[in-house]
mmCIF file of the N, C-alpha and C atoms, coordinates in Angstrom:
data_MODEL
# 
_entry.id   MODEL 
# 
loop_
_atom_site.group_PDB 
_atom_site.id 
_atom_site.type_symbol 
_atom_site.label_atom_id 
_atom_site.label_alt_id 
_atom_site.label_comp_id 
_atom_site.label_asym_id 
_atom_site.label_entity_id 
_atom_site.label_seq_id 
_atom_site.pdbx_PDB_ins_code 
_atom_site.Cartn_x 
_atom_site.Cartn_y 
_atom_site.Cartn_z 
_atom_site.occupancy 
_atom_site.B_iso_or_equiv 
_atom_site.pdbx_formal_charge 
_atom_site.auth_seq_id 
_atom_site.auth_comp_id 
_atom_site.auth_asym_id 
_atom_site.auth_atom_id 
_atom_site.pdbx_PDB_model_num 
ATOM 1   N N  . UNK A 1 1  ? -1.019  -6.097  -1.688  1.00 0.00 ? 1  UNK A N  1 
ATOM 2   C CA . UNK A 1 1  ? -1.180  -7.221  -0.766  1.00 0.00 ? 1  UNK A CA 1 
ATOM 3   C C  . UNK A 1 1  ? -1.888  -6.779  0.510   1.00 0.00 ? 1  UNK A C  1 
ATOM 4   N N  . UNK A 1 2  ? -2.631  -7.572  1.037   1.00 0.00 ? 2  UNK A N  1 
ATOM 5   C CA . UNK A 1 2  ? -3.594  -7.017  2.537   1.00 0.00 ? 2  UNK A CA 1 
ATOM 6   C C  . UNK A 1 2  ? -3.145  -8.716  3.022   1.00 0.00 ? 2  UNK A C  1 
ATOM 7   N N  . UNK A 1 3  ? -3.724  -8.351  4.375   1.00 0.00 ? 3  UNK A N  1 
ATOM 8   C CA . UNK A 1 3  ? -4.081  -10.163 5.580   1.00 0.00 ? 3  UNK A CA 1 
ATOM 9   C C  . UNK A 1 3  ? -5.538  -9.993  5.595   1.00 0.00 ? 3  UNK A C  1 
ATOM 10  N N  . UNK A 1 4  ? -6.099  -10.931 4.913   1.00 0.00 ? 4  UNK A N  1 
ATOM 11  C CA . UNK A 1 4  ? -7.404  -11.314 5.228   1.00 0.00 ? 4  UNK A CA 1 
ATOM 12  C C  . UNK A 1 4  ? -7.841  -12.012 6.843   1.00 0.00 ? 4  UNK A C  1 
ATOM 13  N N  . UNK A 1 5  ? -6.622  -12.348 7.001   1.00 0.00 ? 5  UNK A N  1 
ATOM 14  C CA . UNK A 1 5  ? -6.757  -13.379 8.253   1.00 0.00 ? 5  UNK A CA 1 
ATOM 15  C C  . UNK A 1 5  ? -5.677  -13.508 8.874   1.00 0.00 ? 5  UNK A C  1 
ATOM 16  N N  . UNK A 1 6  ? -5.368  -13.514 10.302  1.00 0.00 ? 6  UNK A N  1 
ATOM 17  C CA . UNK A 1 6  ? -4.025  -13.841 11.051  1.00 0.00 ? 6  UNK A CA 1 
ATOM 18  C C  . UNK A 1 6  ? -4.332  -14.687 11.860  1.00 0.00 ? 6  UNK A C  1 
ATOM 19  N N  . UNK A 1 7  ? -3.134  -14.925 12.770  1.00 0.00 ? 7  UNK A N  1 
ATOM 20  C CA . UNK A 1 7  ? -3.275  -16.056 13.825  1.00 0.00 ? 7  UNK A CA 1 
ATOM 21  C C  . UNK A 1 7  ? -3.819  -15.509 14.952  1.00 0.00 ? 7  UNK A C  1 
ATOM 22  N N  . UNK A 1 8  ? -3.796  -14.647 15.197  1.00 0.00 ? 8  UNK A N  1 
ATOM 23  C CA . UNK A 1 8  ? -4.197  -13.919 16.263  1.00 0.00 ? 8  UNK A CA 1 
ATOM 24  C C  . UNK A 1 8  ? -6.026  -13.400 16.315  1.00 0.00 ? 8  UNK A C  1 
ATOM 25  N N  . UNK A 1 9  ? -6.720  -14.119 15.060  1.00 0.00 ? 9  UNK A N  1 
ATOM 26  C CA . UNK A 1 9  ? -7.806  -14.105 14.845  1.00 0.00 ? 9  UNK A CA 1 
ATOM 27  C C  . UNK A 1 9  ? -8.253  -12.797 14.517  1.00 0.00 ? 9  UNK A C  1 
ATOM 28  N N  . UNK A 1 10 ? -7.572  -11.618 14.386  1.00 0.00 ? 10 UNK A N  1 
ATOM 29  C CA . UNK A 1 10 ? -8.219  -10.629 13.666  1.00 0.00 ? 10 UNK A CA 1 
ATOM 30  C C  . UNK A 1 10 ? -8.176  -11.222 12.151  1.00 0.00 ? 10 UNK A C  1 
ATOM 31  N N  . UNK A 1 11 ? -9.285  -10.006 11.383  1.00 0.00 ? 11 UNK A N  1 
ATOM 32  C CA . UNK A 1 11 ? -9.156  -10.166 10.028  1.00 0.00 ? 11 UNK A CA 1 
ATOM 33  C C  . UNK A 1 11 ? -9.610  -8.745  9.376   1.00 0.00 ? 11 UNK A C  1 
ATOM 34  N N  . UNK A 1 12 ? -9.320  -8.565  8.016   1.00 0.00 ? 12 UNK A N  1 
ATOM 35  C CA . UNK A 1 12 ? -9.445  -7.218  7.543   1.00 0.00 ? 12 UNK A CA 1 
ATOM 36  C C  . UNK A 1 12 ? -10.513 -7.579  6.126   1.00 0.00 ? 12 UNK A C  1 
ATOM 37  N N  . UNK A 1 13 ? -11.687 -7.369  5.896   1.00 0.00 ? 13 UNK A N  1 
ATOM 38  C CA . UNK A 1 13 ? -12.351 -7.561  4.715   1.00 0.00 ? 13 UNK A CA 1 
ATOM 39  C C  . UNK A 1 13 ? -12.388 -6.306  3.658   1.00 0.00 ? 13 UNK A C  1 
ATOM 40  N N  . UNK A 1 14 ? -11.956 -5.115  4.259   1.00 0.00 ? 14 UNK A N  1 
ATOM 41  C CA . UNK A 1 14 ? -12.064 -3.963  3.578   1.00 0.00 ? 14 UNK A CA 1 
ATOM 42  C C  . UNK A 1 14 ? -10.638 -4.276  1.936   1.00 0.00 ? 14 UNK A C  1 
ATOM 43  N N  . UNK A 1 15 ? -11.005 -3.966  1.180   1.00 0.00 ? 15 UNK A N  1 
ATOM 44  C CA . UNK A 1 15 ? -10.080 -3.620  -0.183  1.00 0.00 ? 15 UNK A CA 1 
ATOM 45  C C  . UNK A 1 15 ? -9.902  -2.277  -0.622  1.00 0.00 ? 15 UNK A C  1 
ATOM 46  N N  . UNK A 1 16 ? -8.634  -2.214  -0.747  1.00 0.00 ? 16 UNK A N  1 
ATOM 47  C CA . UNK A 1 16 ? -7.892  -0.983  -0.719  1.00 0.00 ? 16 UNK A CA 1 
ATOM 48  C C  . UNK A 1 16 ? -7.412  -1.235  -2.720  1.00 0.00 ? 16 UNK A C  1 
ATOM 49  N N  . UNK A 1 17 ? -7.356  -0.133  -3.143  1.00 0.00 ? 17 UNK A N  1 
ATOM 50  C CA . UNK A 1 17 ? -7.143  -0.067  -4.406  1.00 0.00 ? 17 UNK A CA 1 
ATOM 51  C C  . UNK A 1 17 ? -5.386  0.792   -4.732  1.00 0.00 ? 17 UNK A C  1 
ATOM 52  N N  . UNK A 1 18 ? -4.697  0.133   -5.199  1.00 0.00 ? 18 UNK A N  1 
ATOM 53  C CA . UNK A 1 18 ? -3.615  0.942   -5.580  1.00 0.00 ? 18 UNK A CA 1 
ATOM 54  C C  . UNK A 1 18 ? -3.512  0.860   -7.153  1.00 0.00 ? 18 UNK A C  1 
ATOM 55  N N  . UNK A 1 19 ? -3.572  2.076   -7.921  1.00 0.00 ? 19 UNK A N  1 
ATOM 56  C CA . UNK A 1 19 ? -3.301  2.738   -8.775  1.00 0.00 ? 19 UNK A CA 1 
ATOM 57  C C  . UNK A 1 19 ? -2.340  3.522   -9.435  1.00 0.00 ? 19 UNK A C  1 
ATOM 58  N N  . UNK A 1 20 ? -1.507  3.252   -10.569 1.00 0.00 ? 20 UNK A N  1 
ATOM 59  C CA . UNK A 1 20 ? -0.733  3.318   -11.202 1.00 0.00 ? 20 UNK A CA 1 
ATOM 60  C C  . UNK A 1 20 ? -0.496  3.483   -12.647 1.00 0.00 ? 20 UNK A C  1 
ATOM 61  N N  . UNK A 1 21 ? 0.187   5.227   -12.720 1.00 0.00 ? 21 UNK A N  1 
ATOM 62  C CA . UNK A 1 21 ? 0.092   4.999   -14.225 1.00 0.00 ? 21 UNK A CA 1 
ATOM 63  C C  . UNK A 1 21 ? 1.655   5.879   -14.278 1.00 0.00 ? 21 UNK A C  1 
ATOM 64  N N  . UNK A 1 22 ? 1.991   5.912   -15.769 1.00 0.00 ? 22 UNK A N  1 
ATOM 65  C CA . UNK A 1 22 ? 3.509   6.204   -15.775 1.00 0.00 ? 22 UNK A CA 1 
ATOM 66  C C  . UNK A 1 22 ? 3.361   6.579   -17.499 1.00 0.00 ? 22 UNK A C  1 
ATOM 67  N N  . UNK A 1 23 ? 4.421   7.066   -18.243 1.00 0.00 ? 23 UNK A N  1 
ATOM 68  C CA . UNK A 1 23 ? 4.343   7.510   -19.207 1.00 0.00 ? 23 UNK A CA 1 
ATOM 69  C C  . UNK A 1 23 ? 6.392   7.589   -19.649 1.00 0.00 ? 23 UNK A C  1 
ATOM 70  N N  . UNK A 1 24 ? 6.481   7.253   -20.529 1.00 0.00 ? 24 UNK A N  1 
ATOM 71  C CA . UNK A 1 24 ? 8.256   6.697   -20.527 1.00 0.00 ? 24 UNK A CA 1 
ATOM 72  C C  . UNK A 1 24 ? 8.881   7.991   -22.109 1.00 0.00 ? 24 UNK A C  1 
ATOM 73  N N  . UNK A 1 25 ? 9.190   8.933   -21.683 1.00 0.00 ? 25 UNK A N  1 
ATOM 74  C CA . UNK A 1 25 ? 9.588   9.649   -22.812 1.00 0.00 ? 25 UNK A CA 1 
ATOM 75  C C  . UNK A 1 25 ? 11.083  9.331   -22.845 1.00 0.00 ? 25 UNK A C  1 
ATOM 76  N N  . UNK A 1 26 ? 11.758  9.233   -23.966 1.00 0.00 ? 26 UNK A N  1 
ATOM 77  C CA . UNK A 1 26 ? 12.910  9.092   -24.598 1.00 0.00 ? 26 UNK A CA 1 
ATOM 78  C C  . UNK A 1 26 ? 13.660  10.476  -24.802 1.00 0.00 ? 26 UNK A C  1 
ATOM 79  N N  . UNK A 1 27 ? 14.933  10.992  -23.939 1.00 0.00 ? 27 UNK A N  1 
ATOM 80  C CA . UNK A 1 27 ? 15.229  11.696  -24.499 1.00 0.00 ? 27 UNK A CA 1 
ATOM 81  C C  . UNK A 1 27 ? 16.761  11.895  -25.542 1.00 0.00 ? 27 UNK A C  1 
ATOM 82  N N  . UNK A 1 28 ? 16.848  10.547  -25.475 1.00 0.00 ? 28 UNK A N  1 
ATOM 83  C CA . UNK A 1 28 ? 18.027  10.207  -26.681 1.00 0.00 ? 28 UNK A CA 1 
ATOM 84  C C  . UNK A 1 28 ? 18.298  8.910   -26.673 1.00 0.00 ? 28 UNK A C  1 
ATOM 85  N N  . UNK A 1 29 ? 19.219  8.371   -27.356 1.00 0.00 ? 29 UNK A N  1 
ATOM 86  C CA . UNK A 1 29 ? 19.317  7.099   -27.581 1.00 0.00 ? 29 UNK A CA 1 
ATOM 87  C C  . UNK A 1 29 ? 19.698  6.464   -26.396 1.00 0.00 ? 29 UNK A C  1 
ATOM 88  N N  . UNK A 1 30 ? 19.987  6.991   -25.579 1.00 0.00 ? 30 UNK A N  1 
ATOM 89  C CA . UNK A 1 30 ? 20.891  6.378   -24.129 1.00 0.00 ? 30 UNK A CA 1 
ATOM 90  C C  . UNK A 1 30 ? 19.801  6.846   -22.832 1.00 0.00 ? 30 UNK A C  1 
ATOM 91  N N  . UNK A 1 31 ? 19.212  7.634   -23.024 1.00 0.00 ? 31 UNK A N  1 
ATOM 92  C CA . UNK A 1 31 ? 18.577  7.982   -21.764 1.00 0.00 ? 31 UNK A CA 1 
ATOM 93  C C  . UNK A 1 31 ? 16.627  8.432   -21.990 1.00 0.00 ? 31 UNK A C  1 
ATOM 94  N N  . UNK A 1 32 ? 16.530  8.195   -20.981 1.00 0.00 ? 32 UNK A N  1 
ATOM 95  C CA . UNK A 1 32 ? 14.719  8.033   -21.318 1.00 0.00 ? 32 UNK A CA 1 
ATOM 96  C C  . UNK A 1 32 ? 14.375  8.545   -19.518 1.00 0.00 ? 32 UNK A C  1 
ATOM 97  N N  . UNK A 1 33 ? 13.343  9.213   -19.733 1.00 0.00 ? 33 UNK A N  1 
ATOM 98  C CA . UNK A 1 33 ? 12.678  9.723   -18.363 1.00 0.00 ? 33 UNK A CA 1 
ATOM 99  C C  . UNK A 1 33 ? 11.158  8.854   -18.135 1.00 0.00 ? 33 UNK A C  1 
ATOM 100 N N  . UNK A 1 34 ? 10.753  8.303   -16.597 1.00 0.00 ? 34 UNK A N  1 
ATOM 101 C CA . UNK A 1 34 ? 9.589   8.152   -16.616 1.00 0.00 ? 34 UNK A CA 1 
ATOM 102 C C  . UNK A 1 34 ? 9.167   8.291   -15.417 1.00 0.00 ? 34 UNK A C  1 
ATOM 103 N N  . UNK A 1 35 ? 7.787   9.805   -15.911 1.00 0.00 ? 35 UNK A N  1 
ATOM 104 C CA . UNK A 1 35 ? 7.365   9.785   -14.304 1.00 0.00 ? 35 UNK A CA 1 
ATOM 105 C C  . UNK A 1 35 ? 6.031   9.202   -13.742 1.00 0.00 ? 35 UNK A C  1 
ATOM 106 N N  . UNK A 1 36 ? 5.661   8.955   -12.814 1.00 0.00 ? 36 UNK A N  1 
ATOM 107 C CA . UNK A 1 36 ? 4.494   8.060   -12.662 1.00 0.00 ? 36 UNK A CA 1 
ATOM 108 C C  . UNK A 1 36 ? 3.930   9.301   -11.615 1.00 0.00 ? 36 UNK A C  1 
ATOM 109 N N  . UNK A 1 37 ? 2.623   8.425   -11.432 1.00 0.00 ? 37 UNK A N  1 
ATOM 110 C CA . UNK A 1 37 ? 1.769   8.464   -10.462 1.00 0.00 ? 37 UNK A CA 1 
ATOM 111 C C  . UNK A 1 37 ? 1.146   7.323   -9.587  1.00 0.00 ? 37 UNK A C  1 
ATOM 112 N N  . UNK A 1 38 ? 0.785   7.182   -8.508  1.00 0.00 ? 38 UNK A N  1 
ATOM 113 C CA . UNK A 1 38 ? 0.446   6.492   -7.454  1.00 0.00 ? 38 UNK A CA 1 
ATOM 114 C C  . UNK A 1 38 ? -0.690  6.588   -6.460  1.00 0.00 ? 38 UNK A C  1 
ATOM 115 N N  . UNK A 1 39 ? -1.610  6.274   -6.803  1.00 0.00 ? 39 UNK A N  1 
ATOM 116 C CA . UNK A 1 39 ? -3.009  6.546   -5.965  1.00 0.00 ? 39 UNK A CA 1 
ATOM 117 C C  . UNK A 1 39 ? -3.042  5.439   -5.266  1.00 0.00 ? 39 UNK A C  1 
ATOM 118 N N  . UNK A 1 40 ? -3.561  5.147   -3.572  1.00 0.00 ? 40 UNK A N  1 
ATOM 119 C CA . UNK A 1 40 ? -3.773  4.553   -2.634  1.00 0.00 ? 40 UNK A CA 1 
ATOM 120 C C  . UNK A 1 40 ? -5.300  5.020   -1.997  1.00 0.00 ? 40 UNK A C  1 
ATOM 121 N N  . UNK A 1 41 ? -6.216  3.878   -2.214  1.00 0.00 ? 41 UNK A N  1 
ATOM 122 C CA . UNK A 1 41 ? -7.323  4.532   -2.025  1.00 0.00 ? 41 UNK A CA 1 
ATOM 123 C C  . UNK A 1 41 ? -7.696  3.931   -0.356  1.00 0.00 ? 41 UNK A C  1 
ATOM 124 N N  . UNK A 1 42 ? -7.219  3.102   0.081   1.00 0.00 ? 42 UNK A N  1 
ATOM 125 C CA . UNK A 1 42 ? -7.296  2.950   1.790   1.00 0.00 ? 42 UNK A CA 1 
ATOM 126 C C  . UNK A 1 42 ? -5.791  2.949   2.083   1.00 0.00 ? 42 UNK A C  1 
ATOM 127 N N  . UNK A 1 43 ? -5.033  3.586   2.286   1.00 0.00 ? 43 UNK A N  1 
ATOM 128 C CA . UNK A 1 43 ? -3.681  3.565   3.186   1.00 0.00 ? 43 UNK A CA 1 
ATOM 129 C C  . UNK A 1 43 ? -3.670  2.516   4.044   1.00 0.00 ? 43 UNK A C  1 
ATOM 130 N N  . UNK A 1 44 ? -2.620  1.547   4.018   1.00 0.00 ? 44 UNK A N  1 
ATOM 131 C CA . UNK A 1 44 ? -3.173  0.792   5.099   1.00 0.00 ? 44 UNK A CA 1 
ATOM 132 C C  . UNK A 1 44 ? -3.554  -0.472  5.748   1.00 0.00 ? 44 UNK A C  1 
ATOM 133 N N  . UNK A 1 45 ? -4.650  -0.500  4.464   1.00 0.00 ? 45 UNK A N  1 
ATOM 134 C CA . UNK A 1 45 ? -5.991  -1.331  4.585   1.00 0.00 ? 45 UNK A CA 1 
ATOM 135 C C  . UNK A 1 45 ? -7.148  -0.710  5.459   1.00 0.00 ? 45 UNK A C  1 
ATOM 136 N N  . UNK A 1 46 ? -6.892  0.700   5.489   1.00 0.00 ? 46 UNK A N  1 
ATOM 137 C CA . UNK A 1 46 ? -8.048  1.286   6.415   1.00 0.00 ? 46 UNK A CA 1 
ATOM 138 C C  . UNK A 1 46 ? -9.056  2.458   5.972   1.00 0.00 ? 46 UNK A C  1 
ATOM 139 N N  . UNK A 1 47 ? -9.816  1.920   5.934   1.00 0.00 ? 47 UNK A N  1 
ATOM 140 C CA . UNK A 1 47 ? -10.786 2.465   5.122   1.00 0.00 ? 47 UNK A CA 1 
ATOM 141 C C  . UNK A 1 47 ? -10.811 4.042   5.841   1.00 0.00 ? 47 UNK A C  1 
ATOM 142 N N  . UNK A 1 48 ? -11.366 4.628   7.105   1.00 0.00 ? 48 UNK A N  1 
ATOM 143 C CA . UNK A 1 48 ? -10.777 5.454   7.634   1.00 0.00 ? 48 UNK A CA 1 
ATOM 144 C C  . UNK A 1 48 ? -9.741  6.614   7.187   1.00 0.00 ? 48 UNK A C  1 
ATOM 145 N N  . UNK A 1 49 ? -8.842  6.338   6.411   1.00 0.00 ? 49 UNK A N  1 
ATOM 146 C CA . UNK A 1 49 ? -7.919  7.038   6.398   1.00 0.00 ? 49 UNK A CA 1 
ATOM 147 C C  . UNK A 1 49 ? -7.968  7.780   4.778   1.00 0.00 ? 49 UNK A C  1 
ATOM 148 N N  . UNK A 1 50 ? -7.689  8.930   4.601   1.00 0.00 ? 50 UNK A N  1 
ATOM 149 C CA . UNK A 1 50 ? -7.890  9.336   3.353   1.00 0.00 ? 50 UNK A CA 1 
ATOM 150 C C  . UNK A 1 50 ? -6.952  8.992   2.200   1.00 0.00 ? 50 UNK A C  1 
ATOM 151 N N  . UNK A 1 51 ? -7.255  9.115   1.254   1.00 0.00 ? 51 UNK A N  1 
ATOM 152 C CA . UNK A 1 51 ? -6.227  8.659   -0.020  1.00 0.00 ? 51 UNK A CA 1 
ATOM 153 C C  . UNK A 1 51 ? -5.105  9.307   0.122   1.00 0.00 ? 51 UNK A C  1 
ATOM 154 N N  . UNK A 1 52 ? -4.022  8.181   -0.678  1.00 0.00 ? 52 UNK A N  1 
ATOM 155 C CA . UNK A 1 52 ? -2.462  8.860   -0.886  1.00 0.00 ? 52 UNK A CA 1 
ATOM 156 C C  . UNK A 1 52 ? -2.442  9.146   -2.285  1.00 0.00 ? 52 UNK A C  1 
ATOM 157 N N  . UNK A 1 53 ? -1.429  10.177  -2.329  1.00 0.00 ? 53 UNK A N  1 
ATOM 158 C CA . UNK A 1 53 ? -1.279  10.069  -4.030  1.00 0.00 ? 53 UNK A CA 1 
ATOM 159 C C  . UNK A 1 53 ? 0.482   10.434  -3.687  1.00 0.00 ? 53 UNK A C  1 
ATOM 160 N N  . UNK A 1 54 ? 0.917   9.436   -4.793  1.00 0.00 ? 54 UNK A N  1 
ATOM 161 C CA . UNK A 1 54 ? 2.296   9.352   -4.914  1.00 0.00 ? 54 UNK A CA 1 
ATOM 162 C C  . UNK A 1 54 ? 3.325   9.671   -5.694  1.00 0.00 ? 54 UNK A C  1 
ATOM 163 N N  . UNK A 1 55 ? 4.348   10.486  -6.062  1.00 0.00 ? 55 UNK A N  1 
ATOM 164 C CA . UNK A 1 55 ? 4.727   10.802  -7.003  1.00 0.00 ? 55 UNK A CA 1 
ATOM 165 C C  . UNK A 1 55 ? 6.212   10.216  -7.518  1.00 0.00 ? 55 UNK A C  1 
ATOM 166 N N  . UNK A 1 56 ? 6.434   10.273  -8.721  1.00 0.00 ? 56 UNK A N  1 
ATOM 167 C CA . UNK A 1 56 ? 7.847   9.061   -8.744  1.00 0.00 ? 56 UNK A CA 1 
ATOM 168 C C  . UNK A 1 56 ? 8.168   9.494   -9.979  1.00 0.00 ? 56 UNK A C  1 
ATOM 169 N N  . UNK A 1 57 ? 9.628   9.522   -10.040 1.00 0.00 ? 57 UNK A N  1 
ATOM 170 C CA . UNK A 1 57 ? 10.621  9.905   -10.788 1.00 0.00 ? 57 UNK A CA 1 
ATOM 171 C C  . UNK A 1 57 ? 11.633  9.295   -11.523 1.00 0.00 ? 57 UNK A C  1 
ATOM 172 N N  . UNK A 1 58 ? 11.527  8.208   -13.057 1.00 0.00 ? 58 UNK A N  1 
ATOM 173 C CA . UNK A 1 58 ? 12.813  7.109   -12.721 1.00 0.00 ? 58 UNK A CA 1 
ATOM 174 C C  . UNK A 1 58 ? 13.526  7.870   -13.591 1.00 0.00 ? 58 UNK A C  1 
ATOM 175 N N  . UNK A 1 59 ? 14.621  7.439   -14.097 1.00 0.00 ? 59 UNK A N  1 
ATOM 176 C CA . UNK A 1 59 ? 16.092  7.855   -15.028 1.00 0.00 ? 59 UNK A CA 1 
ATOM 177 C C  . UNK A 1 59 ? 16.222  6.757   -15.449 1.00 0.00 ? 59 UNK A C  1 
ATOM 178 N N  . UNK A 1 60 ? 15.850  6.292   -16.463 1.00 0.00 ? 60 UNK A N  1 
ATOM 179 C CA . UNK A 1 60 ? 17.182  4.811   -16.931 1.00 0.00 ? 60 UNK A CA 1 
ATOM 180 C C  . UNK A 1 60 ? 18.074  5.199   -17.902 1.00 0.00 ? 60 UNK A C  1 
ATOM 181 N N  . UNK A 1 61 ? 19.398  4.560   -17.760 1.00 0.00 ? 61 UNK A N  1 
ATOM 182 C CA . UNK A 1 61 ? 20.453  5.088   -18.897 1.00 0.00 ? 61 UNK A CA 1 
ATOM 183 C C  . UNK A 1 61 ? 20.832  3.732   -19.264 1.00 0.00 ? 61 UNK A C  1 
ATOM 184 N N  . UNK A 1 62 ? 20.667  3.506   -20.427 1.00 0.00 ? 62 UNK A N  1 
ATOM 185 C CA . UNK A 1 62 ? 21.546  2.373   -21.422 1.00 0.00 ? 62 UNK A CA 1 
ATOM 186 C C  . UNK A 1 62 ? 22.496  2.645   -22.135 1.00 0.00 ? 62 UNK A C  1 
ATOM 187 N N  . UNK A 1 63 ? 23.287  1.974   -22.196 1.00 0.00 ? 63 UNK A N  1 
ATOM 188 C CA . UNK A 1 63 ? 24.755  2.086   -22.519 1.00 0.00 ? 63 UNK A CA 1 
ATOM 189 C C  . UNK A 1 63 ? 24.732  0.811   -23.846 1.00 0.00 ? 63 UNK A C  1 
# 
């Protein structure tokens, strides 16, 4: 999500790209690991600023 436009009459035309990928391994019938990745190519909305890259860790357990 970005503000193209506020009340205060600024506005931001630049597009920022967020990127996402993940991969879900199973390691038994009850539990499964998935770790991702997270690229941010304007932080922000500011072009200026260099890329993020994000790292993420889930656990789900079903019962």
């Amino acid at each position: 999500p970005r503000v193209t436009a506020a009340s205060d009459g600024s506005s931001d035309t630049k597009a920022g790209l967020h990127l996402e990928g993940f991969y879900q391994f199973k390691v038994s019938d009850n539990l499964s690991i998935t770790p991702g990745i997270i690229y941010l190519t304007a932080p922000n909305q500011d072009a200026n600023s260099s890329g993020a890259v994000i790292g993420a860790l889930r656990t789900t357990f079903t019962f």
